[in-house]
N, C-alpha and C positions, 0 to 999 in steps of 0.2 A: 605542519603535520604530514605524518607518513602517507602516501598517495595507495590506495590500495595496489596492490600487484598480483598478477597470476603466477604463482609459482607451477616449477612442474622440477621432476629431481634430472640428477645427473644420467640415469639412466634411460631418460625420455627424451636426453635432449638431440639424441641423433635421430629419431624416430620423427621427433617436431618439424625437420627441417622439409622434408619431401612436401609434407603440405603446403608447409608456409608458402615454397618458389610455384607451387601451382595455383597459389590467392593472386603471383604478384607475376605474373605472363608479361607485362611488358618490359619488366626488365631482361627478362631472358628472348625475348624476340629480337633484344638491340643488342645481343652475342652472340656473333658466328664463330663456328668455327670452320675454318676454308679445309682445316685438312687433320683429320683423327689419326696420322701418323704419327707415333712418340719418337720421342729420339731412341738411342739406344740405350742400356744402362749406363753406360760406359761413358759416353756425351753427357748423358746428366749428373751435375751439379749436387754432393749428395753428402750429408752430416748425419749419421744413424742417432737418434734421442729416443730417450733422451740422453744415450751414453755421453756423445758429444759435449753435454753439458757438462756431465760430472767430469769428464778429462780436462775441459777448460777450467773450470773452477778450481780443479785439484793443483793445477799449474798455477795457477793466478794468485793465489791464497800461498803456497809454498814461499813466493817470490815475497806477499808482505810480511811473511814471518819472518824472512830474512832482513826486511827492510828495520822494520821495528826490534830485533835481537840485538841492532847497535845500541839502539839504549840512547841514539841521538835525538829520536823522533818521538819528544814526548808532547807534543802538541799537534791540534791539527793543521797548523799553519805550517809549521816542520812537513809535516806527513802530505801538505797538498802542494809541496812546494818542489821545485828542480822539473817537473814536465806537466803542461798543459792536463795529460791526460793522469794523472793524481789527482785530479781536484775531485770531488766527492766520494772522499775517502772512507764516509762513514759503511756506504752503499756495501764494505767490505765484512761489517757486521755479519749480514743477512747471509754472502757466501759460507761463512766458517757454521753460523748454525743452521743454515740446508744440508751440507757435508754432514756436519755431524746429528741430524735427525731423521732425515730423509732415505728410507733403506731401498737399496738398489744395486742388481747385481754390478753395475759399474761403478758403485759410489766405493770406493778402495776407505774412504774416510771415516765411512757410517760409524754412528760410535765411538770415534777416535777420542780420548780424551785431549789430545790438542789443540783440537777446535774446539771444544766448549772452551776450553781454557783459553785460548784465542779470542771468543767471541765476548767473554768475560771481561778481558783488557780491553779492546776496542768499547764495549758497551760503558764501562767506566770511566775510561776516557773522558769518552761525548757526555756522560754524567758532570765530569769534573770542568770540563770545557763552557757545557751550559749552565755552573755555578759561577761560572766567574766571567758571565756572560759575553761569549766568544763562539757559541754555537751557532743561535739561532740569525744573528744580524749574516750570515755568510749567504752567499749568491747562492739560491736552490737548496736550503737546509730544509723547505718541507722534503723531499723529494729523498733529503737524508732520512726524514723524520719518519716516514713509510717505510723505510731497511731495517729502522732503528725497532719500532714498532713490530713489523713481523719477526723480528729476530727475539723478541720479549714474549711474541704468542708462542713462539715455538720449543722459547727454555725455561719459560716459566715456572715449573714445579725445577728445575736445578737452581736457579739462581740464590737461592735463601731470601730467608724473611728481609734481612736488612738490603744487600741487595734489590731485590726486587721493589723495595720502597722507592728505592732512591730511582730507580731507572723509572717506575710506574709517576715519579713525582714530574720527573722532568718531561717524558711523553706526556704527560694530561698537561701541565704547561704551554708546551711549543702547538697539541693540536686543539688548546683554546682560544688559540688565534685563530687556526684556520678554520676550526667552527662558528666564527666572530665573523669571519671573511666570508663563509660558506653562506648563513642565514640570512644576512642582509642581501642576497645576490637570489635569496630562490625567485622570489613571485616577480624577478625581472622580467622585461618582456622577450628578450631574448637574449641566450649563452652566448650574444657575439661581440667581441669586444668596443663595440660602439654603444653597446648596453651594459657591460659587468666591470668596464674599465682595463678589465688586464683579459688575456688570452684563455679563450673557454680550455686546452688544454691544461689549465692552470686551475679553473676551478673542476674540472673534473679531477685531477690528483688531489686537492685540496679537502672535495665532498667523497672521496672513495675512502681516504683518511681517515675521516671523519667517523665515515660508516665503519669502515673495521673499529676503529677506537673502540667504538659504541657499544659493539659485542665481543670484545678483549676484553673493557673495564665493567661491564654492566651498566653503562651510561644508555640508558633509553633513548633519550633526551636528543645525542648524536646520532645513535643508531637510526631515528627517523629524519632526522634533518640529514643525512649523507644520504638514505633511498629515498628520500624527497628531492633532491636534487637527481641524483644518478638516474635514477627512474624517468624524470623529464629528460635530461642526456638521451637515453635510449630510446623513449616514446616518442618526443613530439622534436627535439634539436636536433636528430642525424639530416641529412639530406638521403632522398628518396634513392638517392645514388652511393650511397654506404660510405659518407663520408661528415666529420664536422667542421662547417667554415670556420674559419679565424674571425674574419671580418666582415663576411655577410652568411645566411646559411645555406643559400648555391653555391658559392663560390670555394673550391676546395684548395688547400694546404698542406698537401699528402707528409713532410716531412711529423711536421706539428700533431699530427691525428694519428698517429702510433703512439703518442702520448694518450689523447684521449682515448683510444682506443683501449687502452692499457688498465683506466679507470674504469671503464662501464665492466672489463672482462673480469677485474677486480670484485667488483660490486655483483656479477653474475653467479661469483665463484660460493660465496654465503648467502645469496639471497633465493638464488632460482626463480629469478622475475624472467616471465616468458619473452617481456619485450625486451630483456637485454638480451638476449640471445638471440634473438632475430636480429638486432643490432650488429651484434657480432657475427652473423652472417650475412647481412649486407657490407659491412666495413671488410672483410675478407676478400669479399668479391672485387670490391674499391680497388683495393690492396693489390692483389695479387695479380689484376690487369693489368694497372698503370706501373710496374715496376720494370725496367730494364732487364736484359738476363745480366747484367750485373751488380744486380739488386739494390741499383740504385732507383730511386721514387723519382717519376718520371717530371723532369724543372719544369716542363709550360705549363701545367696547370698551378704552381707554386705562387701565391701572392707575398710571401714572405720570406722564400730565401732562393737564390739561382742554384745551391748545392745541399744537398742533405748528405750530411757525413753516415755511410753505410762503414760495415762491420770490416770491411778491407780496410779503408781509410784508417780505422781506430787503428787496428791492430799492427800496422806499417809505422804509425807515428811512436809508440812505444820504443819500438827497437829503433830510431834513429837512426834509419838507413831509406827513408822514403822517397822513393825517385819522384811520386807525387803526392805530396801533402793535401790535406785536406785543405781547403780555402779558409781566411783568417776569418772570412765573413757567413762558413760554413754551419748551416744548422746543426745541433747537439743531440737532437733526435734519433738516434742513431736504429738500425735496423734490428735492433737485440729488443727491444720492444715488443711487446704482444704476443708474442707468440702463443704463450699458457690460452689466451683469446682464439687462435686459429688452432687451436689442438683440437677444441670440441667437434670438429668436422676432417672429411677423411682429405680432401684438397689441402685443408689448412693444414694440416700435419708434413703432407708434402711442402707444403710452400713455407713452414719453419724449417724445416728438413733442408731448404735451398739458401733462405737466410744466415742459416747459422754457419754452413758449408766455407764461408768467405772467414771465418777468426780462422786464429791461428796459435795453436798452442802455445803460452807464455807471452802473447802477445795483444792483450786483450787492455783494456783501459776501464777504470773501476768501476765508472758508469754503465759501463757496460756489462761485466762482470757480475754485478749486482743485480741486472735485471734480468740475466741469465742465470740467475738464483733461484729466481720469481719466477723464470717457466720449467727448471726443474719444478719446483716445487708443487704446480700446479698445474705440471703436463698431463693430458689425457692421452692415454696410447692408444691405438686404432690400426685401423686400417689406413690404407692411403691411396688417392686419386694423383692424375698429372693435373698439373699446371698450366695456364699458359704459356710457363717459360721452358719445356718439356715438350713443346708443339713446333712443329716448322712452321704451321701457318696458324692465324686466326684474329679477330678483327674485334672491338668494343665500344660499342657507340653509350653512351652517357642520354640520358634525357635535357641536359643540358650542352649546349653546342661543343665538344670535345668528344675525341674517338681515337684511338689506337691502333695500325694494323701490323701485325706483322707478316712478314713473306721471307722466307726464308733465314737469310742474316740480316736483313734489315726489320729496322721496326722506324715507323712516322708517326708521327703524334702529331694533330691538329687539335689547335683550340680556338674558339671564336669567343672567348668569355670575355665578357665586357662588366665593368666593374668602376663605383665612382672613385674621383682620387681621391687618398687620403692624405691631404698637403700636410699637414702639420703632425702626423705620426711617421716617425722614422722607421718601423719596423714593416710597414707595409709596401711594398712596390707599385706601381706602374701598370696595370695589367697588357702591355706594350707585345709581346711577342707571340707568338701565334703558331710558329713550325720548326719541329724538331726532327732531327734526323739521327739514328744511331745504327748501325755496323755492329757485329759480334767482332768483328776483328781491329778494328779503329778505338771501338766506342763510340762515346755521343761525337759526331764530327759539324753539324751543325745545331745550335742548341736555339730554342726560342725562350730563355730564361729572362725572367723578367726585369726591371731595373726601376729608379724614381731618378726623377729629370734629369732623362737623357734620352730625347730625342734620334739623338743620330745613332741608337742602339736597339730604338722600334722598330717593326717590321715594315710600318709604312709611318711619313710623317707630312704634314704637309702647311704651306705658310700662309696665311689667308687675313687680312685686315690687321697684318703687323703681328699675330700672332704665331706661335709655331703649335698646329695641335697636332697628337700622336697615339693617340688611342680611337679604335674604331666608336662606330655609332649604334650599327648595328651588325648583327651578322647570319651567317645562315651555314650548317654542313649536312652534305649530303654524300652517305658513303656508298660504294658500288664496288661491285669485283674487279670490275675495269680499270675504274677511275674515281678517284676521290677530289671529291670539288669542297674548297671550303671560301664562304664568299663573306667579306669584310666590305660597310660601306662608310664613307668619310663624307668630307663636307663639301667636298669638290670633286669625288670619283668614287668609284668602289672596281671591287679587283676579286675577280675568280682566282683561286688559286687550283689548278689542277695536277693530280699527282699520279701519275701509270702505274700500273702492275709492273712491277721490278722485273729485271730478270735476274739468277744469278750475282752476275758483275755489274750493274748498271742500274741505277733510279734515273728516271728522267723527270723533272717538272717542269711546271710555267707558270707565270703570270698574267692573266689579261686585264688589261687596265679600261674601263670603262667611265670616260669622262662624264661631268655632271654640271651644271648651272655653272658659277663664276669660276674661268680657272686661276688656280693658286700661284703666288708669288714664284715660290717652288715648292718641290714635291717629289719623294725618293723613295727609294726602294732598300732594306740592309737585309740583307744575311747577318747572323754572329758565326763567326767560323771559330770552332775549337782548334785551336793554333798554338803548337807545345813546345813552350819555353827551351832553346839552346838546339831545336832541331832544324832539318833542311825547310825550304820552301823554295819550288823551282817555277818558271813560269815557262809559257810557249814563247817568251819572247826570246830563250834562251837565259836568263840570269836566273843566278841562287845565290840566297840569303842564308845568313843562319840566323836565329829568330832571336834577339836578344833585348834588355830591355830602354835598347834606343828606338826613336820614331820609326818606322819605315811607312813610307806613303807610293804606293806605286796607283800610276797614271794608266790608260788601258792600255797606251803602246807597249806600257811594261810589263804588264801581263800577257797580251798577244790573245787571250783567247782561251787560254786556262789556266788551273795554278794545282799541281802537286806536292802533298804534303801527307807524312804521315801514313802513308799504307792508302793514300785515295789520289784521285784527281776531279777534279772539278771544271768542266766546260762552264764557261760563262758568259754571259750577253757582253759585244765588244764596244761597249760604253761603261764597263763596269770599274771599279777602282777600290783598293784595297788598304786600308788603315791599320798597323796595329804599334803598339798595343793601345787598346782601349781599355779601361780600369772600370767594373761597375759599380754601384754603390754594395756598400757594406750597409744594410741595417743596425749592426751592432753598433758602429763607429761614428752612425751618421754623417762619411764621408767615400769619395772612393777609392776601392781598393788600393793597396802598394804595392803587391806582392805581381808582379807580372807574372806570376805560375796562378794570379786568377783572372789574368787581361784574356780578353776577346780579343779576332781579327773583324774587323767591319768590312764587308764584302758589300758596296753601293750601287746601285744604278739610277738614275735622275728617271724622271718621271714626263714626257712630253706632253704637257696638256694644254691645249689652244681652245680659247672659243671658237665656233662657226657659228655662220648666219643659220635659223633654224630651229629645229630639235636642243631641248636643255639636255638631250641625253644624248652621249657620243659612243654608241657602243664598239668595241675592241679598237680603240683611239692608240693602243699600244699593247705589244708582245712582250715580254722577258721572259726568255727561255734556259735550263739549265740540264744539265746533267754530271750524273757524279758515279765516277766509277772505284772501284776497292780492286786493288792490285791480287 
């Protein structure tokens, strides 16, 4: 049964927000901001919407009118077939009838008679597809089935009697599975996959579905079973930190929750449930911290994938000229997601404003395309606030041990989250890595992205009773203007990691290693160094490499003491030694990577740790020290 809700309308719901952040004071106590100076206009990163959308759409939709004129592509095995990024081809429905419903002085289409006619071919298609059953068995056809579905609420009174049977037959088919899948999943104990069996972004598209269905078709029935779900979604399954775990409900996923996110903002859009709205003002906040200024979702907090393919990635792989492709084992979640969610608020406007800024006309991928439909559609226009990626300075600390700062061009990301393994699910990682480094001019240059067994790609590992373990125990972070310390303890030591206020040109860090009760067999220390396939790599010892995907293993004398690469140099402790490529695992493949355009370098140092007679505790038993400067 439907869970009562507070509703409140669209007109309140900017008004709602001032109170709500003054009930919830300790989240905004753990954001600083170090400095209220914006960039310029001109430095910031800027897509005007929602025109932006309709210019992409109108490009993107031209291109499959052209695709489909051949008269070759009468299937959607045809239509999904010749580049990765055709595969959810239905999603293209939804564009032609947003263009042609949706009136806006940018929308050139509105009314066009060739996109209903368009969206009429495509929706008959998927009609004909799913009688001869070839629709719904395809990878992510719910996901069609929501394009399929609002492109039906939107042309409803055009389609005709017979039409509209035929499209109404096969949508109440395909979403009485997913209200099959929905129902038996609500009174779980929790949306996390260790409870629902498959990924809570999954039953949140699933129950948002459901719930539109509900009030499309006049199904009651759905209508309360999808805000029976959604409504827990937004109540009681977000973390207090505006985000939904995958696989536990601390532990965040940031690529995967633009998905769910995408549902609750959904379900907000017809219900006016007050808790989805707060929802969607904590997930913004989530959002819009942990994002790189290249709007990439920031990997150490990630338990499920080291890459989320953002709106650049897409739009490069289209045109087939990509100097960096997206990883094979890259999430699909792409940064075209939610936005219509962050419109409700004046930050969120800017921070879709900064997302969308990265496509590229004609170059967009249909997944993508499609859900840049969905925030035409249901964009709120406003006013707008900065960002944090519109600040030179400012800091975020999480209630759970993870924090962000940035200082000028650099941004560092610590995470101390610790998490059990998931040995026998292939889609979960390791939660192994701990510190990220990223450069406005480099990019991310040290990543602490995660991996599943692999050891020598942990932040620390260490080998004790024949065992090798590589995940912390416990941990602790405490952030400062000075200095940010974040402390990891293991079973034979723990280790401060201390981080300086940057200047300019220079990070400097360290390590202190503080030994404990038995020391270990061995025990190490890795960096992951973002290290870019076919480029230089020079060391102080004098020699360059050019980075290919043969072994290189260099010893410290080979290094000498640093290693340049890429627009950086990097001082290192001179016991250090350097591995690449390293291949991490692929979730999807359950193997690792091939493609050496997704190998890491492993930057090591050995770990010194001796008993003495005495104290079990050997405090600063060892230094590792580092610095990293950007050209």
């Amino acid at each position: 049964m439907m869970r009562p809700v507070e509703a409140i309308s669209s007109s309140d719901s900017e008004q709602l927000i001032e109170p709500w952040r003054m009930r919830k004071p300790l989240r905004f106590s753990r954001f600083v901001i170090c400095s209220l100076t914006a960039l310029s206009a001109s430095e910031m990163r800027t897509a005007e919407l929602p025109g932006a959308y309709f210019r992409l759409m109108e490009v993107g939709i031209k291109q499959v009118e052209q695709r489909m004129a051949s008269g070759s592509l009468a299937d959607l095995k045809a239509l999904e077939s010749g580049n990765k990024n055709y595969r959810l081809f239905p999603h293209m429905i939804l564009v032609a009838a947003v263009l042609y419903t949706k009136p806006d002085h940018s929308n050139r289409l509105y009314q066009d008679p060739s996109m209903l006619s368009l969206s009429m071919k495509i929706g008959d298609l998927l009609a004909a597809e799913n009688e001869r059953d070839r629709y719904e068995g395809r990878l992510n056809s719910d996901r069609d089935t929501y394009m399929w579905l609002e492109a039906y609420r939107l042309l409803e009174q055009e389609l005709g009697a017979e039409r509209r049977k035929r499209w109404k037959q096969a949508l109440e088919a395909n979403i009485k599975t997913l209200a099959a899948d929905s129902a038996e999943r609500l009174d779980f104990p929790g949306f996390q996959s260790p409870f629902i069996g498959t990924s809570p972004n999954h039953l949140s598209l699933w129950a948002s579905t459901v719930y539109l269905a509900g009030r499309v078709f006049g199904n009651r029935k759905w209508e309360e079973l999808g805000a029976g779900v959604m409504h827990r979604f937004a109540a009681e399954e977000q973390s207090a930190d505006g985000f939904w775990g995958e696989h536990e409900r601390s532990l965040p996923t940031p690529g995967y929750d633009y998905t769910t996110y995408s549902g609750v903002a959904l379900y907000w859009e017809f219900s006016r449930d007050a808790a989805a709205l707060a929802a969607l003002r904590r997930g913004l906040d989530f959002h819009k911290f942990f994002t790189y200024p290249d709007a990439t979702p920031v990997e150490v907090l990630d338990d499920r994938n080291r890459f989320t393919r953002v709106a650049g990635w897409g739009r490069q792989i289209l045109s087939n000229k990509s100097e960096n492709p997206p990883p094979s084992g890259a999430n699909d979640e792409s940064a075209s997601k939610g936005h219509f969610g962050f419109s409700n608020f004046p930050d969120g406007r800017r921070y879709a404003e900064f997302l969308t800024s990265f496509f590229q006309e004609g170059l967009v991928a249909y997944e993508d395309l499609g859900r840049i439909a969905q925030n035409a559609l249901y964009y709120h226009p406003g006013s707008k606030e900065p960002i944090p990626q519109d600040l030179s300075q400012y800091s975020r600390q999480l209630t759970i041990p993870v924090a962000i700062r940035k200082s000028g061009p650099w941004v560092v990301c610590l995470s101390g989250l610790i998490s059990t393994q998931a040995v026998t699910n292939q889609f979960y990682h390791d939660r192994q890595g701990h510190f990220s480094v990223f450069h406005e001019k480099p990019g991310l240059i040290i990543t602490g992205a995660n991996s599943k067994r692999q050891p020598e790609l942990a932040t620390f590992f260490e080998k004790l009773l024949g065992q090798i373990f590589h995940m912390p125990l416990s941990s602790r972070l405490n952030m400062d203007e000075r200095q940010d310390r974040l402390s990891l303890a293991y079973n034979t030591f723990f280790t401060d990691l201390y981080v300086s206020q940057p200047s300019e040109g220079e990070l400097k860090f360290r390590f202190v290693i503080t030994g404990k009760d038995e020391a270990p067999t061995e025990a190490g220390l890795t960096l992951q160094l973002c290290l870019k396939l076919g480029e230089m790599l020079k060391t102080a010892s004098g020699r360059t490499f050019t980075l290919s995907a043969e072994r290189l293993e260099l010893e410290p004398s080979a290094i000498g003491g640093w290693i340049r690469h890429h627009g950086w140099l990097l001082k290192t402790d001179p016991q250090a030694r350097l591995v690449w490529p390293i291949y991490p695992h692929n979730p999807y493949t359950n193997s690792p990577e091939r493609n050496p355009e997704n190998a890491v370098g492993a930057l090591s140092v050995p770990l010194h740790l001796k008993e003495q007679p005495g104290p079990d505790v050997r405090p600063g038993q060892q230094e590792i020290s580092f610095a990293l400067r950007v050209d």
